[in-house]
C-alpha positions as CSV (number, residue, x, y, z in Angstrom):
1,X,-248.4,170.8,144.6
2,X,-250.1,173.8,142.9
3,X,-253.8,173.9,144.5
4,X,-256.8,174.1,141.9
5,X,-257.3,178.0,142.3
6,X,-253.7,178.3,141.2
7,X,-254.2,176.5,138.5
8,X,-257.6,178.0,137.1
9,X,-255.6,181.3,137.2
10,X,-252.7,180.4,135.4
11,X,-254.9,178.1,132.7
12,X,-253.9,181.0,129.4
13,X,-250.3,180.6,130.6
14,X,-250.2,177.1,130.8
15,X,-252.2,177.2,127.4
16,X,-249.5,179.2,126.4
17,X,-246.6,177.3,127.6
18,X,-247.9,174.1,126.0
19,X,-248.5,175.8,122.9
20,X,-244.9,177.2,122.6
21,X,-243.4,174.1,123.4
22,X,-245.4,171.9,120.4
23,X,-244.8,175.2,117.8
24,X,-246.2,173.8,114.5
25,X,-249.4,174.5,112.9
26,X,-252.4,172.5,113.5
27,X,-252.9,169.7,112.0
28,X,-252.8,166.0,112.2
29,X,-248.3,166.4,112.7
30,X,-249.3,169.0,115.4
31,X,-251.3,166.9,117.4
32,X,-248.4,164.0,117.7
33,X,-246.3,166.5,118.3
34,X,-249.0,167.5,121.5
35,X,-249.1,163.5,122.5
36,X,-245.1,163.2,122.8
37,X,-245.4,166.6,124.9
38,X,-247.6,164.9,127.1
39,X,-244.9,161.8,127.7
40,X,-242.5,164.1,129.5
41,X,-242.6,164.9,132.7
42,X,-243.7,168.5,132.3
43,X,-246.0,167.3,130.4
44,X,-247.5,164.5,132.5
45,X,-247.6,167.2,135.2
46,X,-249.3,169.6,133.5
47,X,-251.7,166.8,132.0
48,X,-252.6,165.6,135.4
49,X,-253.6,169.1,137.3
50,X,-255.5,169.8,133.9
51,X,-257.0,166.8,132.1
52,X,-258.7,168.9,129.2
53,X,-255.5,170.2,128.7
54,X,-254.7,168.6,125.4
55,X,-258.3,169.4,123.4
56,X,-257.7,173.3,124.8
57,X,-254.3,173.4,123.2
58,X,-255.3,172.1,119.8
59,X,-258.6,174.3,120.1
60,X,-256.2,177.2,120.3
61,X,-254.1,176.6,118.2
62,X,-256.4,175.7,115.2
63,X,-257.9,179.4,116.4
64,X,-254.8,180.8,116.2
65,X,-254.1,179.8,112.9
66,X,-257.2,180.4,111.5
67,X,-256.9,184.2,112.6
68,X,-253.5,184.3,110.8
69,X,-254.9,183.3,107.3
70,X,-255.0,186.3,104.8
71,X,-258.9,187.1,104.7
72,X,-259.0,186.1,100.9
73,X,-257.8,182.4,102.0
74,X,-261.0,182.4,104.8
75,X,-263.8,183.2,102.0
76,X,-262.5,180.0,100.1
């Protein structure tokens, strides 16, 4: 079992392992996509060492699309 130091240490790579595994953009699909992620057993796994897991993932990934937009799509 990884201990809860472990954990807070790898939190950006497990952001980033969740992320890549649930690769569309943010949205109301993307967040589905992020519940059925969490009904296999990675995902279970990963949802019980880190139960804010799922809100962190959709926070960064509505960040990272957001920095992706061309600049003139952000002042409309």
């Amino acid at each position: 079992m990884i201990g809860y130091g472990l954990l807070a240490a790898n939190r950006s790579a497990i952001l980033d392992d969740v992320v890549a595994a649930s690769q569309s953009v943010y949205g109301r699909r993307s967040a589905d996509e992020i519940t059925r992620f969490f009904r296999t057993l990675v995902g279970q796994r990963y949802g019980g060492l880190y139960p804010q897991l799922i809100s962190d993932v959709q926070a960064r990934r509505y960040l990272t699309k957001a920095a992706a937009e061309p600049a003139d799509q952000k002042a409309s």
